[in-house]
C-alpha positions in Angstrom: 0.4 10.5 11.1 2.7 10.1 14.0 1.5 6.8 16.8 0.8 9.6 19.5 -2.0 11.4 16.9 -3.4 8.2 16.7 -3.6 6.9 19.8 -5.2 10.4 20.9 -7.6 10.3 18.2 -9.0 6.4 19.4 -9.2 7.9 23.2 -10.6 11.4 22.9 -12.2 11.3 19.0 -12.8 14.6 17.1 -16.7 15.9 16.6 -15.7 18.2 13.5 -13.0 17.5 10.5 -9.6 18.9 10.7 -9.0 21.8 8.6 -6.2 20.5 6.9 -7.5 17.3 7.1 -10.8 18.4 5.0 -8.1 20.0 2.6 -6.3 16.2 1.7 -9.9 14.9 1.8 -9.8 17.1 -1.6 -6.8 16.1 -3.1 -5.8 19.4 -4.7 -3.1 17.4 -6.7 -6.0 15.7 -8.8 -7.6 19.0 -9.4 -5.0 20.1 -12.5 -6.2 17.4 -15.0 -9.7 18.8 -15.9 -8.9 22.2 -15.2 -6.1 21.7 -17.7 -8.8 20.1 -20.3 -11.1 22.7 -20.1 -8.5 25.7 -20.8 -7.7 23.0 -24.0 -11.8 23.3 -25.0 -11.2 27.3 -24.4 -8.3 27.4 -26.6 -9.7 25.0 -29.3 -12.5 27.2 -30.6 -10.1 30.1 -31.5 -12.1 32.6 -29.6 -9.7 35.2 -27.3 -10.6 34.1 -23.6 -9.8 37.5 -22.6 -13.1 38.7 -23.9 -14.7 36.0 -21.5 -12.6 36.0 -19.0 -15.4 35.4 -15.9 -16.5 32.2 -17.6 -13.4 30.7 -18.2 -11.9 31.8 -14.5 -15.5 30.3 -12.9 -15.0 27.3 -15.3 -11.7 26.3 -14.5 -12.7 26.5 -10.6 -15.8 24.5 -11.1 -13.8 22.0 -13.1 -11.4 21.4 -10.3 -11.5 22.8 -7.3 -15.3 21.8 -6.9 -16.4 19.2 -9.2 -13.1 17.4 -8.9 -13.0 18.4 -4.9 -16.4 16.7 -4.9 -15.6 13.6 -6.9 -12.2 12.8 -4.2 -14.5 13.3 -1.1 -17.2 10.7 -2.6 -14.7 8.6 -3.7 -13.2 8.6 -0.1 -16.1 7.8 1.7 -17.3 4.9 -0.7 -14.1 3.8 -0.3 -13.5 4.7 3.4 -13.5 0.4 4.1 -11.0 -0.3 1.6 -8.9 2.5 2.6 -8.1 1.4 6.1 -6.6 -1.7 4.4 -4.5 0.3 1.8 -3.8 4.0 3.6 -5.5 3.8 6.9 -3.6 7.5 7.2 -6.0 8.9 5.0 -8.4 11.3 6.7 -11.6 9.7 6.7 -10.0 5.9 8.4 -7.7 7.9 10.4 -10.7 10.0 12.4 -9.8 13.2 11.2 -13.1 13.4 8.9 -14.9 11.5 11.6 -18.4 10.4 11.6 -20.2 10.9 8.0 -18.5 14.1 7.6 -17.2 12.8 4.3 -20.4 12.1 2.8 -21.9 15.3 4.4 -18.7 17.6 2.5 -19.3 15.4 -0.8 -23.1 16.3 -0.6 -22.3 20.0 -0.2 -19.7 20.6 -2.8 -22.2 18.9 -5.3 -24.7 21.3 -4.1 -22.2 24.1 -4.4 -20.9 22.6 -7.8 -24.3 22.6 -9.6 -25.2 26.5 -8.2 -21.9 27.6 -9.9 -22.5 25.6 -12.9 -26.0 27.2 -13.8 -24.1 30.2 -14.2 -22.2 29.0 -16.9 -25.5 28.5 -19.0 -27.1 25.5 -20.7 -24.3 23.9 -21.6 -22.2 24.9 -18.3 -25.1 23.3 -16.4 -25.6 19.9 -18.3 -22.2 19.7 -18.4 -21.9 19.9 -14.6 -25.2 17.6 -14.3 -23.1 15.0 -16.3 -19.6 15.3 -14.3 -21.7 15.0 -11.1 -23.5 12.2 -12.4 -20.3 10.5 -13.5 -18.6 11.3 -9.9 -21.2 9.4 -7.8 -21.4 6.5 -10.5 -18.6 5.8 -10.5 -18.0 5.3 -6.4 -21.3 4.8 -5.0 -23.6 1.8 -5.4 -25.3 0.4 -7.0 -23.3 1.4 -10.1 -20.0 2.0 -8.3 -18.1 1.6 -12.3 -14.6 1.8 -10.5 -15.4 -2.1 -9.1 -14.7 -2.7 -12.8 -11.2 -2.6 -14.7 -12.8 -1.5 -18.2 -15.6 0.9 -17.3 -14.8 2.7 -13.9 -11.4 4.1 -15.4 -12.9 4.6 -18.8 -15.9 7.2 -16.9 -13.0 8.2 -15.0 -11.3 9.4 -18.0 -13.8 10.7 -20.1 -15.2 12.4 -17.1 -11.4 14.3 -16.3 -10.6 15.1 -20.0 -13.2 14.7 -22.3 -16.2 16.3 -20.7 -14.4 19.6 -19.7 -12.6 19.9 -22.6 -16.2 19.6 -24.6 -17.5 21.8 -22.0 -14.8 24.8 -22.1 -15.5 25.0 -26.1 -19.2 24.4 -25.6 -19.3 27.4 -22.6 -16.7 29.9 -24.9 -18.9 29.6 -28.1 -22.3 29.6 -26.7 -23.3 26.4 -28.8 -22.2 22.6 -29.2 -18.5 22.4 -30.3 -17.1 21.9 -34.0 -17.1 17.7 -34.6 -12.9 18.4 -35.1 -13.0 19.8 -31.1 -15.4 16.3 -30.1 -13.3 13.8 -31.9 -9.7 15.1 -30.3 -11.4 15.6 -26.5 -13.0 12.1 -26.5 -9.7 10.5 -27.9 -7.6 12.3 -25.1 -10.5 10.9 -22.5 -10.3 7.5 -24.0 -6.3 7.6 -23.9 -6.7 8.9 -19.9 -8.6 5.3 -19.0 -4.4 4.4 -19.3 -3.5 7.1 -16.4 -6.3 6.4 -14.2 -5.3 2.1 -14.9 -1.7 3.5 -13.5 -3.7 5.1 -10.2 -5.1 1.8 -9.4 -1.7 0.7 -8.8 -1.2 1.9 -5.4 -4.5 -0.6 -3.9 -4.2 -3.5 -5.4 -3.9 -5.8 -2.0 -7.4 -3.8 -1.3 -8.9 -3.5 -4.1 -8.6 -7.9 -4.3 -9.9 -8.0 -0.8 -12.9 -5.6 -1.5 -13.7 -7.6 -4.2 -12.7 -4.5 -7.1 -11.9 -5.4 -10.3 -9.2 -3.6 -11.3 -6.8 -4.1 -14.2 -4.1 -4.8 -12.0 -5.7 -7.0 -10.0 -7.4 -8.4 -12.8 -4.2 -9.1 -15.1 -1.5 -8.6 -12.2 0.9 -5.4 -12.4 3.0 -6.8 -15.4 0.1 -7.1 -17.7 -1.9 -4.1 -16.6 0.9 -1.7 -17.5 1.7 -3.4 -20.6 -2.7 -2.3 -21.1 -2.4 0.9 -19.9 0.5 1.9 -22.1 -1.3 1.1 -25.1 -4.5 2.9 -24.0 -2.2 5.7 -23.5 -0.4 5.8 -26.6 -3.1 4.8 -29.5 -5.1 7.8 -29.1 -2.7 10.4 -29.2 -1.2 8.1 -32.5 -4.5 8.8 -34.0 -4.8 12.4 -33.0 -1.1 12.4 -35.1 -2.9 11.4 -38.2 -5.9 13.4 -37.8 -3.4 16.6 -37.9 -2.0 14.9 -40.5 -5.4 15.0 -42.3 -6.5 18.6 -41.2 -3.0 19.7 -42.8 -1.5 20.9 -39.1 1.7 19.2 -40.1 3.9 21.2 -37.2 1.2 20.9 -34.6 1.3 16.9 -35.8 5.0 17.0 -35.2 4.8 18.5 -31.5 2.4 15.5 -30.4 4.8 12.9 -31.7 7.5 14.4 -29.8 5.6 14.2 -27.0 4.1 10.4 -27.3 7.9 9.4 -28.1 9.3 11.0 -25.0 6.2 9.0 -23.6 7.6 5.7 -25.1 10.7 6.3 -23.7 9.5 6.1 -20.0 7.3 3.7 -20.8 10.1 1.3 -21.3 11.3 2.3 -17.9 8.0 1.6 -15.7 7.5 -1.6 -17.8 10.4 -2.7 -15.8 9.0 -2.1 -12.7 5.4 -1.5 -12.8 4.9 -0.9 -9.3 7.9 0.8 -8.5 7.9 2.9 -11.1 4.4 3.9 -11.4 5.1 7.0 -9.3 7.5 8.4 -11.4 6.0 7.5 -14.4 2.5 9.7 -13.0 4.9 12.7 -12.0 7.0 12.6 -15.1 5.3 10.8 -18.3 1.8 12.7 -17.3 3.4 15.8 -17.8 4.2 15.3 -21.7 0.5 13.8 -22.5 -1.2 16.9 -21.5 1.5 19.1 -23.1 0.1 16.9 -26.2 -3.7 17.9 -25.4 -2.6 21.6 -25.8 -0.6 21.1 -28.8 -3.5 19.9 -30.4 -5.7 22.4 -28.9 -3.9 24.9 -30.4 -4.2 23.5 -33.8 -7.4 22.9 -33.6 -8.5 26.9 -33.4 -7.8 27.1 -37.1 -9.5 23.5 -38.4 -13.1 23.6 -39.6 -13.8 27.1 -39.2 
C-alpha cells in the first residue's frame, strides 16, 4: 500500500471493508490445499464423481472457498496485533477491514459454511462441525493451538488434508471410508504439519514478540527446516511401503518420484531457510500433492 493510502486512511478512516480488501482478507491462494484433498477422498473410493457431481462441486467450495475463507479471516483478526508487527499492509492493520469487520466476516462465513455443509449429509455436516471447530481453535483463545510449535501446525494439517480428504470419501460413499482411505489421508495430514512449520517462517520477529511458539522461533530457522523436512518426507516414505504392501507397485513408484524430487529442493532451502522458503512453498508443494493423488488413485482399487 502506497504512503498516500495510508496516510488517507489514518485522517479520513473507512466505515465498511474494501472489496478487494475483504478478498486478501480470504487468501484465495490458501484455498487449493483442501479443495485438492477432498477431490483425493472423491477419487479414492473408486466411485465416478460424475454420477455425484453436485456434491463433489458443493464440497470442493465448502472445503475452500468457505471453510478455508473462514479459517484466514479468524486467523487474521486473532492475529490482527501480531500482524502490524510482521505485515502491517495486511488489511485488517492497515484499516481497510476496519473496526471488527474481521471478526464480523469470520462469524458469517462460519454461519454460511455450516448451512452449506448440512447439505452434504451426516457426514458432510460433522465433517464441517469439525473443520470449524479446528479453525477457531486453532487462532482464538483460550486454545489458540497455533501459540504452540507441535500442535497448532499439527491441527493445521490434519485440518487442510486429512479431514477433507476423509470427508470427500465419507460424502461420495454415503458411509465411513475403507481403513486403506483413513490411514493414507491422516499420513498426508501428519506430513502437512512440515508445510504449515515452513508458513511460520515469514513471522518469526512476531511471533517471539507475541509470545508464539513456533518451531522457528522455538529451534531458530536452521533447525526448524531441518524438522519440517522430515515431517514432510516420513509420511509419504510410509505411504511408499504401504503401496508396496497393497501390491500398487507403479502407483508406489510415482510417490517416490515425487518425494525424491522433494529431497532434491530440500537440499536447496536447507541452505537458506529463510530465503528459500518461498520457493520451496511455490515449487516443492507442488510435487507432495501430486503425491496425494498418486496415491488416491491407487487406492480406488485396494480393499474393495
Amino acid at each position: 500500500m502506497s504512503v498516500t493510502s495510508d496516510l488517507h486512511l489514518k485522517t479520513n478512516p473507512r466505515r465498511w471493508p474494501a472489496p478487494r480488501a475483504t478478498l486478501t482478507l480470504l487468501k484465495p491462494h490458501t484455498w487449493f490445499p483442501p479443495m485438492w484433498a477432498y477431490l483425493c477422498g472423491v477419487v479414492s473410493v473408486g466411485i465416478s464423481p460424475s454420477d455425484h457431481l453436485f456434491l463433489v462441486v458443493l464440497g470442493v467450495i465448502l472445503a475452500g472457498p468457505i471453510v478455508c475463507g473462514m479459517s484466514q479471516a479468524a486467523n487474521d483478526w486473532c492475529d490482527r496485533h501480531v500482524d502490524a508487527i510482521n505485515e502491517p499492509d495486511r488489511p485488517i492493520p492497515s484499516g481497510r477491514i476496519p473496526g471488527r469487520w474481521g471478526l464480523y466476516i469470520a462469524l458469517a462465513m462460519t454461519a454460511l459454511g455450516l448451512v452449506i455443509g448440512y447439505q452434504l449429509g451426516p457426514w458432510g455436516f460433522g465433517a464441517t462441525i469439525l473443520a470449524v471447530l479446528a479453525a477457531w481453535a486453532y487462532s482464538a483463545e483460550p486454545f489458540r493451538a497455533k501459540k504452540s510449535g507441535l500442535w497448532g501446525p499439527g491441527l493445521c494439517g490434519l485440518a487442510y488434508e486429512t479431514l477433507p480428504w476423509i470427508t470427500g470419501a465419507a460424502v461420495l460413499s454415503a458411509g465411513a471410508p475403507r481403513a486403506e482411505i483413513i490411514l493414507v489421508a491422516i499420513l498426508y495430514g501428519l506430513g502437512a504439519h512440515g508445510i504449515m512449520t515452513l508458513n511460520d517462517f515469514k513471522a518469526i520477529e512476531g511471533d517471539r514478540q507475541m509470545g508464539l511458539r513456533s518451531l522457528p522461533v522455538v529451534l531458530g530457522p536452521d533447525r526448524a527446516a531441518k524438522v519440517a523436512c522430515w515431517v514432510m518426507a516420513i509420511p509419504q516414505a510410509l505411504v511408499i511401503g504401504l503401496l508396496l504392501l497393497w501390491d500398487k507397485p507403479l502407483h508406489a513408484l510415482g510417490v517416490t518420484a515425487m518425494l525424491a524430487v522433494q529431497l532434491a529442493a530440500m537440499r536447496v532451502l536447507l541452505r537458506d531457510p529463510e530465503g528459500k522458503t518461498p520457493w520451496y512453498q511455490g515449487m516443492g508443494i507442488l510435487f507432495y500433492i501430486t503425491g496425494m493423488m498418486i496415491a488416491a488413485t491407487a487406492l480406488r482399487s485396494v480393499g474393495v
